[in-house]
C-alpha positions as CSV (number, residue, x, y, z in Angstrom):
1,X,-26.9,57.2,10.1
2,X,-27.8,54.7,7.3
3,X,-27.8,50.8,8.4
4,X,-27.4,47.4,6.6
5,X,-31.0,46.9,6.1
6,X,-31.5,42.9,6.9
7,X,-32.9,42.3,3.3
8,X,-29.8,42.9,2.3
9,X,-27.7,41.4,4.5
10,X,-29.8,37.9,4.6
11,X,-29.3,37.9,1.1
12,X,-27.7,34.8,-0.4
13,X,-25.3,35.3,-2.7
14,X,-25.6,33.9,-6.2
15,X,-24.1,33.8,-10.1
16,X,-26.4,33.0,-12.0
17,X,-26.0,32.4,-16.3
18,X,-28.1,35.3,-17.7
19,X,-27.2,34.7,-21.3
20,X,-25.9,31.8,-23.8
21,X,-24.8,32.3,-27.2
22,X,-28.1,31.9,-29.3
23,X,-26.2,29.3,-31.4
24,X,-23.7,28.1,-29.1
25,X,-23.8,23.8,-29.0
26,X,-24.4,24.5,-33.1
27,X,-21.3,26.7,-33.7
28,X,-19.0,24.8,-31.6
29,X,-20.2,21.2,-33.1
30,X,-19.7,23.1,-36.7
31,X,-15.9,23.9,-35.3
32,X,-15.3,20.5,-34.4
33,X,-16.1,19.8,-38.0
34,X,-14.1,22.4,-40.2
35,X,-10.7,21.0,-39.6
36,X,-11.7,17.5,-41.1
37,X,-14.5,18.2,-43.2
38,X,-14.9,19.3,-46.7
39,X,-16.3,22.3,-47.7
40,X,-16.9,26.3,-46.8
41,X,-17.8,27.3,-42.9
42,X,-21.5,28.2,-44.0
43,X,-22.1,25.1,-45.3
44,X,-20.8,23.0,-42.6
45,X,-22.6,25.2,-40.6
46,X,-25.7,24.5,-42.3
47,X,-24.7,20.7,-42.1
48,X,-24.3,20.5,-38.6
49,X,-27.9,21.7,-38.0
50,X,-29.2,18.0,-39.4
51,X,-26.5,16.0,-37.5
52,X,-28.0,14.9,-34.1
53,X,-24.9,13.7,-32.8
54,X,-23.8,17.7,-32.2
55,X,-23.0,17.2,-28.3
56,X,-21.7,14.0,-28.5
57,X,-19.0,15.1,-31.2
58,X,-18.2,18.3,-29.2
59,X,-17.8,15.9,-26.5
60,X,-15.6,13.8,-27.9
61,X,-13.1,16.4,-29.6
62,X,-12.9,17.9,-25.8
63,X,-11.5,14.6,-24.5
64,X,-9.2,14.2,-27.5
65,X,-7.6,17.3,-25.6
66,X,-8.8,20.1,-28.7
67,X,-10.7,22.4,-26.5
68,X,-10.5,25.8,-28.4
69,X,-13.7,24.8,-29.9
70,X,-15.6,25.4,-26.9
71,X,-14.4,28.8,-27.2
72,X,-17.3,29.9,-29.7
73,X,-19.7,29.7,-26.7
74,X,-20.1,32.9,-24.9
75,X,-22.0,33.4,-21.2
76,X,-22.6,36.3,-19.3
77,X,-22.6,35.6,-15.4
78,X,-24.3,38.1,-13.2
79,X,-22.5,37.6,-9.7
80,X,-25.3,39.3,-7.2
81,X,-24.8,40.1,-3.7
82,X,-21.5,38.1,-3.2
83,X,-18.6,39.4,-1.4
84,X,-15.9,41.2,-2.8
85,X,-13.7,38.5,-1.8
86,X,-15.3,36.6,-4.6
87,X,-14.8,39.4,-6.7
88,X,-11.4,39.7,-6.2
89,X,-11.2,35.8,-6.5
90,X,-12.8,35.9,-9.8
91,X,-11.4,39.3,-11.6
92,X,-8.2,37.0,-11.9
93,X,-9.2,34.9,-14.4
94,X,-8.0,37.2,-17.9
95,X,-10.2,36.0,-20.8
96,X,-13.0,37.5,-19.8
97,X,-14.8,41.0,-19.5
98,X,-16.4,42.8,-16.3
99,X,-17.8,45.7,-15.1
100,X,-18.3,45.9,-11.9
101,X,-20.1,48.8,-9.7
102,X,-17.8,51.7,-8.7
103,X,-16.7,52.4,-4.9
104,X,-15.3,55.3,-6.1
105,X,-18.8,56.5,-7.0
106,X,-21.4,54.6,-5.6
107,X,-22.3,54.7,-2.0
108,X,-22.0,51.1,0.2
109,X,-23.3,52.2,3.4
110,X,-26.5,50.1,2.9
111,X,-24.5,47.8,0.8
112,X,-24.6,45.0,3.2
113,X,-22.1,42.3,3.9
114,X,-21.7,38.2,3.5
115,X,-21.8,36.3,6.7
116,X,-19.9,33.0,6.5
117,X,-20.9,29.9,8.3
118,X,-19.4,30.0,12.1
119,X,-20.6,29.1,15.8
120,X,-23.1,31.0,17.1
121,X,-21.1,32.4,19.8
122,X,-18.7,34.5,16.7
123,X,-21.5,35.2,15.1
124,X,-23.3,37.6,16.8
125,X,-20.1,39.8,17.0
126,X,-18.8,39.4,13.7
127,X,-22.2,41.0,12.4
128,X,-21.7,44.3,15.4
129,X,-18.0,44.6,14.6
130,X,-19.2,45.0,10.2
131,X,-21.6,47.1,10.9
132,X,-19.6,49.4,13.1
133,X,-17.3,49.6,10.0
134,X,-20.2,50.5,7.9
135,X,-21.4,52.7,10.1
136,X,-17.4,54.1,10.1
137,X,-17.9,54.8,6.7
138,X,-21.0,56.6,6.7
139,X,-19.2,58.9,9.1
140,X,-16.4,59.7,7.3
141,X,-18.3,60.5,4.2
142,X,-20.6,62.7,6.8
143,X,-17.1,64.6,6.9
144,X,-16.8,65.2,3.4
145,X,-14.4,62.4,2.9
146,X,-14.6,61.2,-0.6
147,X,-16.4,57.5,-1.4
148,X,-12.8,56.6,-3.1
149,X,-10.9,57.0,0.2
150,X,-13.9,56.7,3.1
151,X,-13.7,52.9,1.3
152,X,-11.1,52.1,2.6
153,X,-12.8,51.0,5.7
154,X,-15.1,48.6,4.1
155,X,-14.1,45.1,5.0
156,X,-13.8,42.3,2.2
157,X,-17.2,41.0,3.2
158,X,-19.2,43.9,1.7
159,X,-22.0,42.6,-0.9
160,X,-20.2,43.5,-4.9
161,X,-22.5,42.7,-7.5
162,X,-21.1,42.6,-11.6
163,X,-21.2,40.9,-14.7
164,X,-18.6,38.9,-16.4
165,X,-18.7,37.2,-20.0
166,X,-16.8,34.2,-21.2
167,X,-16.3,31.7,-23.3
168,X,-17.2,27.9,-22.0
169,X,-13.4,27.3,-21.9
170,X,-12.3,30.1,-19.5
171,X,-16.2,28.9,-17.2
172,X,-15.1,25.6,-17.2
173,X,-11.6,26.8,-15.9
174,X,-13.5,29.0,-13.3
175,X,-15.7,26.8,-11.9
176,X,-13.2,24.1,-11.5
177,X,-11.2,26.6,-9.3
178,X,-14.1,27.1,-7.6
179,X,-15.0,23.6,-7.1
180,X,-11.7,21.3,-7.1
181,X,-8.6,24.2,-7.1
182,X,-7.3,27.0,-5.2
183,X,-10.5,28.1,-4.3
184,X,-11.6,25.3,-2.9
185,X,-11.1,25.7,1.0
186,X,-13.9,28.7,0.8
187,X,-17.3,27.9,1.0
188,X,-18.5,30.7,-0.7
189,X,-16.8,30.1,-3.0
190,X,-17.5,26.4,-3.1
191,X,-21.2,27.8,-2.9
192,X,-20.7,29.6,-6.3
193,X,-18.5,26.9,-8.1
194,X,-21.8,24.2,-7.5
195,X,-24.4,26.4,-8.7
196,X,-22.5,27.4,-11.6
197,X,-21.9,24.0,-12.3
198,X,-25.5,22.5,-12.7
199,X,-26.4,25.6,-14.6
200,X,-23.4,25.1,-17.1
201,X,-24.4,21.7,-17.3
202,X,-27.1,22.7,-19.0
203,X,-25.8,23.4,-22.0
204,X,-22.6,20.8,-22.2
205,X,-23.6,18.4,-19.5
206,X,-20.4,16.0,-19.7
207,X,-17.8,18.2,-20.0
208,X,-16.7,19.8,-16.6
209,X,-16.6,15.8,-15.5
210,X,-13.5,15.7,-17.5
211,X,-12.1,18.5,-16.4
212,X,-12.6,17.2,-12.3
213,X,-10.7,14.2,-13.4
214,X,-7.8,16.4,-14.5
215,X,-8.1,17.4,-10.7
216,X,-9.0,14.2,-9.0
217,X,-5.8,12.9,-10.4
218,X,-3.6,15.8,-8.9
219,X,-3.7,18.3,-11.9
220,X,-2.6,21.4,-9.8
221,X,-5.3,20.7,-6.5
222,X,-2.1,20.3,-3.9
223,X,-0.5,23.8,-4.7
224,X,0.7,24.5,-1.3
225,X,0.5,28.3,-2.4
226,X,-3.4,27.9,-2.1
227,X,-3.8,26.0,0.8
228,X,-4.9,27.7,4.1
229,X,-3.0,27.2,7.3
230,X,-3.9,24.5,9.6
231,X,-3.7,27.1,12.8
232,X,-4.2,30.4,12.0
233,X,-1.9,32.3,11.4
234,X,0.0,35.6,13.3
235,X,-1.5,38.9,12.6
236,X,0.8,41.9,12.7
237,X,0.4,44.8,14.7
238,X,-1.6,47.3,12.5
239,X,0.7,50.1,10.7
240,X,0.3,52.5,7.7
241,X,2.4,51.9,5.2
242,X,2.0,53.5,1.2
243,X,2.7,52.1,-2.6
244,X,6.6,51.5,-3.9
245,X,7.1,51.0,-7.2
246,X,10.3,48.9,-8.5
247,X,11.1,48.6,-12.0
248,X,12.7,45.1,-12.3
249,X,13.1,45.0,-15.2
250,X,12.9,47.1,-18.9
251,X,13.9,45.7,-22.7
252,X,17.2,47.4,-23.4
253,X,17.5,49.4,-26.1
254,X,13.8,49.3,-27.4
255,X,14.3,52.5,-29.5
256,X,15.9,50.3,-32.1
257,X,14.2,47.3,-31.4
258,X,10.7,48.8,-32.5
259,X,12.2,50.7,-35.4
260,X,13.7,47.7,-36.9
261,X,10.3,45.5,-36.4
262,X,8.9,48.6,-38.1
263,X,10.9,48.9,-41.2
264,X,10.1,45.6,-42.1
265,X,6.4,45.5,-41.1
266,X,3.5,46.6,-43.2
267,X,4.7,48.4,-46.3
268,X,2.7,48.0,-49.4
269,X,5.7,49.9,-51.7
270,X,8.9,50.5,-52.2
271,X,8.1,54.0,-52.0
272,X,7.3,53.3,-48.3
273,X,9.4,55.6,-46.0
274,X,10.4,55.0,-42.7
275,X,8.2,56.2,-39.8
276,X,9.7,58.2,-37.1
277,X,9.5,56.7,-33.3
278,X,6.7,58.8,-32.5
279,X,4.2,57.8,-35.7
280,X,4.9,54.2,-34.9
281,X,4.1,54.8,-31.5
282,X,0.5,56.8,-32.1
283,X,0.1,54.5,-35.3
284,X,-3.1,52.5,-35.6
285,X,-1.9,49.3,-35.1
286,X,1.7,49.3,-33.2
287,X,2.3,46.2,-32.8
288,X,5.8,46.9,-32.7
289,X,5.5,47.7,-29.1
290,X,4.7,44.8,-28.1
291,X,8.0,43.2,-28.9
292,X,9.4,45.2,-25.7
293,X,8.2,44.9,-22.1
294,X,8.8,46.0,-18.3
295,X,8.6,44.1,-15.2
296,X,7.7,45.7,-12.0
297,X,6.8,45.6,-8.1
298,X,4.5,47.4,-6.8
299,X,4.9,47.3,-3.0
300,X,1.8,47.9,-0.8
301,X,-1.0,48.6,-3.3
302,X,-4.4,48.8,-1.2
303,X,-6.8,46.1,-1.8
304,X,-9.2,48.7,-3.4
305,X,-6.0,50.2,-6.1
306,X,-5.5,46.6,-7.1
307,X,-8.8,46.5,-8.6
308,X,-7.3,49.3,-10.7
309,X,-4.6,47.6,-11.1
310,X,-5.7,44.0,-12.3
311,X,-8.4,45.5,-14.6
312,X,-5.5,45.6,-17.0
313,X,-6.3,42.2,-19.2
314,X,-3.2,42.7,-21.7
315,X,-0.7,41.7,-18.9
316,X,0.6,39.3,-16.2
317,X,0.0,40.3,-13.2
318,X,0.7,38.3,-9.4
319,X,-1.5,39.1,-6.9
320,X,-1.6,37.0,-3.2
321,X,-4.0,35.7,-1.5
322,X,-6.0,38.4,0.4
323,X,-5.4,36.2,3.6
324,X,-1.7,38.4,3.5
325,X,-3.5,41.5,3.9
326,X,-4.7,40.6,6.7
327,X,-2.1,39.3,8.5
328,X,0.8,41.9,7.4
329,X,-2.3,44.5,8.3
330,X,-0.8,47.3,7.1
331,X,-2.7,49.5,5.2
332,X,-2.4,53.2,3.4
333,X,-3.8,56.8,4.6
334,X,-5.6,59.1,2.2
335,X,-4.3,62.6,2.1
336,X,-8.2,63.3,2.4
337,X,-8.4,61.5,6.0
338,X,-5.0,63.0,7.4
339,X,-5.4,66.1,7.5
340,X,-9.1,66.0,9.1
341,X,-7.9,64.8,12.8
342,X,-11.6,63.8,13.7
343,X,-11.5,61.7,10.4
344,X,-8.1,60.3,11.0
345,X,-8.8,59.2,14.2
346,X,-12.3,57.3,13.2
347,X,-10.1,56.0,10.3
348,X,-6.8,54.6,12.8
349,X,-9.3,53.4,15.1
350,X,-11.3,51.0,12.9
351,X,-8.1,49.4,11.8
352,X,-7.3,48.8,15.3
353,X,-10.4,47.6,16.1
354,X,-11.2,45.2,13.4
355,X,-7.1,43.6,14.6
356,X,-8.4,42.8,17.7
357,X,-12.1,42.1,16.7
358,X,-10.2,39.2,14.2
359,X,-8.1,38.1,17.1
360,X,-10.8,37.3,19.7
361,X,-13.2,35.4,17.5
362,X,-9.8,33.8,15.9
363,X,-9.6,32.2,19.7
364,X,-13.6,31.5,19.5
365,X,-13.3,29.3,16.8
366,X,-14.0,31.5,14.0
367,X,-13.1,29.2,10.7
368,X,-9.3,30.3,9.3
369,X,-11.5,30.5,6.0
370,X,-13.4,33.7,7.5
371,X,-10.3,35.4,8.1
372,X,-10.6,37.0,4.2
373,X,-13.7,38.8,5.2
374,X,-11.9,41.0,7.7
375,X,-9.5,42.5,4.9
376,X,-10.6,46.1,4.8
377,X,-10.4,47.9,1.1
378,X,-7.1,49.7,2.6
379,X,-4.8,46.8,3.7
380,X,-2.3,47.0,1.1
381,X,-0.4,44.2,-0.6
382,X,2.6,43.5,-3.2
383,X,2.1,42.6,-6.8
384,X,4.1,42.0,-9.5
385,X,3.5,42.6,-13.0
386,X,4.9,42.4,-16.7
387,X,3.5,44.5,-19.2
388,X,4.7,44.8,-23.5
389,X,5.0,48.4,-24.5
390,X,1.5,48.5,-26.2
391,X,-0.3,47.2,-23.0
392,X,2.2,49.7,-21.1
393,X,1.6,52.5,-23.6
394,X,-2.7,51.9,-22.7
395,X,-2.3,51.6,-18.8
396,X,-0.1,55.2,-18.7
397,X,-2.9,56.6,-20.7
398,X,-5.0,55.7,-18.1
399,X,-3.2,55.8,-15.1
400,X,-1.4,58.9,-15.6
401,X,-4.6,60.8,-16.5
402,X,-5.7,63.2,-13.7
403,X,-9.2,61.3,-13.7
404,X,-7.5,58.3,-12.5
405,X,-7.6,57.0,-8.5
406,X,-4.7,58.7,-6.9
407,X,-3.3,56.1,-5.4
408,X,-2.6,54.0,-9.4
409,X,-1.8,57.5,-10.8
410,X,1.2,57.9,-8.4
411,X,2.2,54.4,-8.9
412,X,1.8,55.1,-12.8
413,X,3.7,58.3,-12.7
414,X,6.5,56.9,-10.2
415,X,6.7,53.5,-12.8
416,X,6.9,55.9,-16.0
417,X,9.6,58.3,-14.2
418,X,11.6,54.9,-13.6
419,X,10.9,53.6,-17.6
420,X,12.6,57.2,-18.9
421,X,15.4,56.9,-17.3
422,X,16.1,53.5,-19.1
423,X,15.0,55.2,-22.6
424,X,13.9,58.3,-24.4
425,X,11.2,55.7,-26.2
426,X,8.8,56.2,-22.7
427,X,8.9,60.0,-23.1
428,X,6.2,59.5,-25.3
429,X,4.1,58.0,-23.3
430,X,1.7,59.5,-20.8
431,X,-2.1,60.6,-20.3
432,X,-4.1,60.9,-23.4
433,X,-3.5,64.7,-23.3
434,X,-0.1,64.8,-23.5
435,X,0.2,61.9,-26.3
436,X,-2.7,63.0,-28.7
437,X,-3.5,66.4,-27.8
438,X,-7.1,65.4,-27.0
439,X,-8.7,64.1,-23.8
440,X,-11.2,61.3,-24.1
441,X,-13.2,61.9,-21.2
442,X,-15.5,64.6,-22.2
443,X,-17.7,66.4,-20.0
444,X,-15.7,64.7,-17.2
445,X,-12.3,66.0,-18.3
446,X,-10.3,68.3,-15.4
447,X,-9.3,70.9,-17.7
448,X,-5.7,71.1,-17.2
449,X,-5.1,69.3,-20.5
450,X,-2.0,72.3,-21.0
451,X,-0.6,72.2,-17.7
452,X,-0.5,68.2,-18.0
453,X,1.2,68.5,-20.8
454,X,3.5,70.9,-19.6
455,X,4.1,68.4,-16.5
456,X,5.1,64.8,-18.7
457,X,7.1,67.6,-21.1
458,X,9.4,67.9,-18.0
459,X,9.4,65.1,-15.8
């Protein structure tokens, strides 16, 4: 049996800027400009590079309120060795890109996890009680269960390392959660938020002041929403539960809502004849669809199919605090783990276990703010989302593919079952191999492209 080697589990955790924009402060001065300032973008461009009042301008159009400019100024963070609780934290924020290191093919047994400050006493068993769930999960893959459902007994404390790029606008708006919002009360996190700052300051040194102001003076810092408990709070009985999906919500009639926006969108000629429902739908561009949306629930998602779920960046999407996975404690059971007893009963028992492992150091004095680290990759949780049809349209293509984690697919499939009852429209939609004949996944493809098809033809 593999174990957290200590190098890895000493390790600090860290973001750390890895690139800048080569032209960043230069571009973003040079935006500040155009509005106000004769002549073509090159050659204000080319103007800015004499001026050597660049940072102070940039400055200045920031506290005028006109921040968009800081927009042409792209980093890439590498976040290395923190916890997937910060992960989680910082997947939220939507104008950004990451990819982050697969559990559904990579194995974490040696992974290693983040130990948050707390007495002495707690600490000695909070590192036995992760380990045994490592070492939980290296027996269940011993079994021949699968990475993506063995996972499920990670906890939320396990090292995730990934890359994220932004612009300076959406950093600045990270690093303020971090520092002075809703992710203030964790110390990681806190951790994170400071380091990132002095490196960010860097490269606009005045500019996150401005933005702590907006906080200092109660620009959303008290959102009760955010704010952990002062006792901590009850944790429920552990019970498996599995994902509901409820449609709240669907655009009536969105048949002739898109064929309308379509008649009078994009024709060259009046030779121009109108496209059917189906070749504005596969068109290049159908922006059409995005006139129409769906709201839905999804009830008990697992903390590991939400990562699915919120990698989605065309959409709205609600997701609580991990601190309510926790403490409703219920979480799902893979098909894959039932129906192997010995499995199933390492699986039950590590749930139950980690309960009352949370609930003794809870009464040592463990810090409320540790409690996120006990989440384990199956507790589930509700989300809500709203999606238009082109950002629906994508995620069923995805999500309904036979490649995708079982647990989305069936919440996919269920949600797409719901949207053709409302309208004929969603019967075109559906895995890549049912909508365009062709399956994008190559080599990796399952090779059932005609029974798929067969399958959405009649649900």
């Amino acid at each position: 049996m593999q174990t957290v080697s200590l190098q890895t589990q000493s390790a600090a955790p860290c973001a750390k800027i890895v690139s800048f924009s080569s032209a960043g402060e230069l571009v973003c001065a040079s935006a500040a400009r155009i509005s106000t300032t004769q002549g073509t973008a090159l050659s204000i461009l080319e103007r800015s590079k004499e001026k050597e009042n660049n940072r102070a301008l940039i400055e200045k159009v920031v506290a005028s309120g006109h921040q968009s400019l800081i927009e042409h100024a792209v980093f890439t963070v590498a976040f290395d060795n923190v916890s997937v609780c910060t992960e989680e934290f910082v997947i939220e924020f939507r104008l950004a890109s990451y990819t982050v290191q697969s559990r559904r093919y990579v194995d974490f047994t040696n992974a290693g996890f983040f130990e948050p400050a707390m007495p002495e006493a707690c600490a000695s068993q909070y590192r036995s009680h992760m380990q045994s769930l490592f070492d939980c999960y290296g027996k269940l893959l011993a079994l021949e269960i699968p990475k993506e459902d063995a996972r499920f007994v990670l906890p939320y404390c396990f090292r995730s390392n990934f890359y994220c790029t932004l612009n300076a606008r959406e950093l600045m708006h990270m690093i303020a959660a971090m520092l002075w919002g809703r992710g203030c009360e964790i110390p990681e996190l806190q951790e994170i938020g400071a380091a990132l700052k002095a490196q960010f300051e860097q490269y606009f040194p005045n500019l996150l002041s401005r933005v702590q102001m907006q906080y200092a003076n109660g620009f959303a810092q008290k959102d009760p929403r955010y704010c952990l408990p002062k006792t901590a709070p009850a944790i429920a009985e552990p019970t498996v539960g599995s994902a509901c999906t409820v449609l709240q919500y669907a655009t009536p009639d969105p048949e002739k809502i898109v064929c309308a926006a379509a008649g009078s969108n994009g024709a060259y000629s009046a030779e121009h004849t109108a496209l059917s429902l189906a070749e504005i739908i596969n068109a290049e561009r159908p922006r059409e669809l995005e006139l129409i949306q769906a709201m839905f629930r999804i009830e008990g998602l697992s903390l590991a199919a939400v990562t699915h779920l919120v990698r989605h960046r065309m959409q709205s999407v609600l997701v609580p605090q991990i601190m309510q996975a926790i403490t409703g404690n219920r979480y799902v059971l893979p098909e894959t783990i039932a129906h192997n007893p010995e499995a199933a009963a390492l699986y039950h028992r590590a749930f139950a276990e980690n309960t009352a492992q949370l609930r003794r150091l809870l009464a040592m004095g463990i810090p409320i703010s540790a409690m996120q680290y006990f989440a384990m990759a199956g507790h589930l949780l509700d989300c809500s989302c709203a999606m238009n049809g082109r950002e629906l349209k994508h995620f069923f293509a995805l999500r309904t593919c036979q490649r995708a984690q079982w647990e989305i697919r069936a919440v996919a499939i269920d949600l797409l079952s719901q949207l053709r009852k409302e309208s004929d429209l969603y019967r075109l939609f559906g895995p890549s191999c049912y909508t365009t004949n062709h399956c994008p996944e190559g080599r990796l493809s399952c090779g059932k492209a005609k029974e798929m098809q067969a399958l959405f033809s009649a649900t």
